[in-house]
Structures are given as structure tokens and as C-alpha cells.
C-alpha positions, 0 to 999 in steps of 0.5 A: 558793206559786203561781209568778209568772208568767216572761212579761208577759201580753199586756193587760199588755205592751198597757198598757205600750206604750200609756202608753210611746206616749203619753208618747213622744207628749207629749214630742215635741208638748212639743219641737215646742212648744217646741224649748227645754225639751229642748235640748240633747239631745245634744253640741254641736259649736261651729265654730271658728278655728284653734287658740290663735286668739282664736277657738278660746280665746274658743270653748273657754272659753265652751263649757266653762262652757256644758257646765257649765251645761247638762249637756251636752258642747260640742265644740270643732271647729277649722276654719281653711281658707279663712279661716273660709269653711269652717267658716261653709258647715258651720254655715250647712248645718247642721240648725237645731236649736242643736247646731252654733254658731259662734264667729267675726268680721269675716272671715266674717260682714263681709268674705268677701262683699264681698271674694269674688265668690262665696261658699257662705253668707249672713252675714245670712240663713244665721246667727242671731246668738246674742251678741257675747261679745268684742272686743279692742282693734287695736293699730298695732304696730311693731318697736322698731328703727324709731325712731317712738314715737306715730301722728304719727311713724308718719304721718311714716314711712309718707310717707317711704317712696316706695314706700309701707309694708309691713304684715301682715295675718293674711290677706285679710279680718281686721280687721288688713287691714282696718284698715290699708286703713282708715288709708291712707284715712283718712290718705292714706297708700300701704299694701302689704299682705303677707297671711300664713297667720294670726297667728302668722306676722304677728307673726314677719314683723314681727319679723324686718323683712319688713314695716314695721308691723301692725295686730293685737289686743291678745290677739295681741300683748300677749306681745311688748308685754311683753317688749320686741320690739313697741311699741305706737303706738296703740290704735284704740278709742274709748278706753283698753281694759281689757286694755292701759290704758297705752296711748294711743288714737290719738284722744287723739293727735289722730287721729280716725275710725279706731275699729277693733275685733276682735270674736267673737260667736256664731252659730247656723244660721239658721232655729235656733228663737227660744226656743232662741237665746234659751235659749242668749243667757241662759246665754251672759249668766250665763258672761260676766258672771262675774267669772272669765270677764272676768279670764280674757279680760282676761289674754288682752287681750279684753273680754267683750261680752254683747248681746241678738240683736237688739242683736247684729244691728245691730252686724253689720249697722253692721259691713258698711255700715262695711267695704263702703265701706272695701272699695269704695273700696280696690276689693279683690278676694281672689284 
């Protein structure tokens, strides 16, 4: 019997170089085509919030089922400093090509432009906005000790103290300092804001009597609700939220225009291709719309949001026409 030969013939090893070429050829006009059909092509990395934030716990659940979905690995980086200015300048000089996304709020994409004289990104032009994915009702929350149980209470409260009233915020730029700038406005109330280094120490300010008040989340203070050491005075939505249905909204207290939310979307780099961030929406569509991801953010006190880029854009656009007045006529600055 003649032996194989040990070594490819050189026509042969020529043909099989070819065809490789040509389908290596094919496949990248088929990406440069259509960028989506192969995304994604290696571990996502998703930019979030400080860990057990409801950033970093909305992140982590929406990545897992995304790395269910699409095979692939979505990496959860936790970037806190700075008030998520760090992690929006990471993703907005990331490359655009849906490997880098983003999970954040107001902080970033309304407030740090306003409140910063100068900040490394665009909110509006640096970001593809993908979804919302959700949003959690704001709560005014005091200790129980202070002896009021409704907004027209409170109200009478923070006009007794002649030196105004202290409430915390989260730090400079979340929705809990701004929504307390938006009820002294509203109001005609005297705020003193005492920013902390997240919510944590809010919640523990607040306890311990440092401050007076806080304007937080139900995701954040749904724990302490429960065991007796907050009381809630008010919701600030529109109307009753799913994850705390007993209690009142102060519209239905007889206090309107102060509709305040917490709401986390995610983003993409700008100039990330169309079909991938809509390849990327449709998916985020399938997981929010699973009975288990709303009973899982419900236990957290959020709502799931899904929304269209287009409809997720207009929202933030509202979002900043809504804060720049609030902001401008607080005339704040971050220090």
C-alpha cells in the first residue's frame, strides 16, 4: 500500500488558504454590513455604580439574563468616584462597538453637566441611550421620634426650624438632593443640604439625628420602612408605586408638582452602530418583561421600565429641561 503523503502539497496548502481568505473576507464585509449579526463578539464589560447600589443590583441582574440570552459573558464593573463621572468618561471614550455599556441615572446623564463647570463627556451626544430599564419611587423619609406622620406636617416642621432643615442626600447631583431642592422650591421652604458618600451613610445620618429628613428610594429604604426605624411621609410619584402600595402620594395629600423619580437606563457609546443598539433594546425587552425580573426588582422596591431608544431619549432630554431650572434657580455649583 502507498503511504499518504506526511506533508500537505503546495496547490493544496494554496486552496486552502484561499477559501480560508475568502470566507475571513466575507465575514468581515458581513460585520462591516451589519455590525449586529456577530455582536457580541467577545465579554461585555458594563460600567456600574457602587456595589449593592441600585445601579450595580439592577446591572447585575440585567447582565445575567443578557449573558443567558446571548451566550456571552456581561462583566459587571463597578465604578463609584466621583459620583459616576468616572465611569460615564470610561464608557463615553470607549470604542463603539456595544462592548462597553452602561447602567446609570440623573447623576450622570442630567445633573453633573449642570452642576460641574466642566465635566469629560457629553450626556447627550457622548451616550446612545439603549433603554430605561427602571425606576423607583422617592420617598420623604423621617425618623419616627420626629413626631410628624403626613407632608402637611412635615411642611409644618421644616417652618418651625429657624434656621431651616437638614436633610441628606446621597451626594451632589442625585435625585435625593435634587429632589429636596425641588420641594424647597416648591414649598418655600429653607433646606440645608449635608451630602454623604452614598446611601448608606444617608440612611445612617438620618437615623442617628444629624439630619432632619431625606428624600430617597424606595429600593433604598424599603428595609428600614419595614422594621420600624424610618417612616415614610410621602411618595413623590404621580401615583402609588407597586413596590410600596400603602403609602400615600403626596398628591393625594393635597401637594402637587413635586413628581420626583429614581430612574436607571442603559447606555451605550455614542457612535455605537444602530442595529446593534437596537439588537441589544430587543433583548433588554425579552428580560424586563419576564414575570421573574419584575417580582425580582419589585422585592428590591423598582419598577422594570422597558422604552424604545427613541422614547428613552426624550425622557432624558425632559429629565434636563426639568433639573436645569431647578438647578438654576437654587444657582448650585459642586464644589
Amino acid at each position: 500500500m502507498t503511504a499518504l503523503p506526511r506533508t500537505t502539497p503546495p496547490f493544496v496548502a494554496a486552496i486552502i488558504a484561499a477559501i480560508a481568505a475568502a470566507l475571513l473576507g466575507a465575514s468581515t464585509a458581513l460585520h462591516a454590513a451589519n455590525p449586529a449579526a456577530s455582536y457580541p463578539m467577545r465579554p461585555v464589560r458594563v460600567i456600574s455604580g457602587s456595589p449593592g447600589s441600585t445601579a450595580d443590583i439592577t446591572a447585575r441582574f440585567i447582565g445575567q439574563k443578557l449573558s443567558e440570552r446571548f451566550k456571552q459573558q456581561f462583566v459587571i464593573d463597578n465604578r463609584a468616584s466621583g459620583g459616576g463621572i468616572v465611569g460615564a468618561e470610561i464608557v463615553a471614550n470607549a470604542p463603539p462597538d456595544g462592548h462597553t455599556l452602561y447602567v446609570t441615572g440623573v447623576n450622570t446623564q442630567v445633573s453633573a453637566p449642570l452642576l460641574f463647570k466642566k465635566v469629560p463627556f457629553d450626556p447627550l451626544k457622548d451616550f446612545a441611550p439603549i433603554s430605561l430599564i427602571t425606576n423607583s419611587g422617592l420617598l420623604v423619609v423621617v425618623i419616627p421620634s420626629l413626631g410628624v406622620n403626613n407632608m402637611k406636617e412635615f411642611v409644618a416642621y421644616a417652618r418651625s426650624r429657624p434656621h431651616g432643615l437638614y436633610y441628606a442626600s446621597a451626594s451632589a447631583g442625585t435625585s435625593s438632593h435634587l429632589t429636596g431642592e425641588l420641594l424647597a422650591q416648591m414649598l418655600g421652604l429653607t433646606f440645608i443640604h449635608v451630602p454623604y458618600k452614598g446611601a448608606g451613610f444617608t440612611l445612617t445620618a438620618l437615623m442617628t439625628g444629624e439630619v432632619q429628613a431625606a428624600f430617597l428610594s424606595t429600593t433604598t429604604t424599603s428595609g428600614q420602612i419595614r422594621a420600624g426605624k424610618l417612616k415614610a411621609i410621602a411618595l413623590l410619584n404621580d401615583k402609588r408605586f407597586p413596590g410600596a402600595p400603602d403609602i400615600q402620594t403626596a398628591l393625594e395629600q393635597g401637594f402637587k408638582g413635586l413628581e420626583s423619580y429614581v430612574w436607571f437606563g442603559l447606555y451605550a457609546p455614542g457612535k455605537t452602530p444602530r442595529t446593534i443598539i437596537e439588537k441589544v433594546n430587543r433583548e433588554v425587552g425579552s428580560v424586563l418583561k419576564l414575570p421573574e425580573t419584575r417580582d425580582a426588582m419589585l422585592a428590591q422596591g423598582a419598577e422594570v421600565v422597558y422604552t424604545t431608544p427613541e422614547e428613552f431619549d426624550r425622557f432624558q432630554r425632559a429629565e434636563i429641561v426639568k433639573w436645569s431650572k431647578v438647578i438654576r434657580d437654587a444657582k448650585l455649583q459642586a464644589q
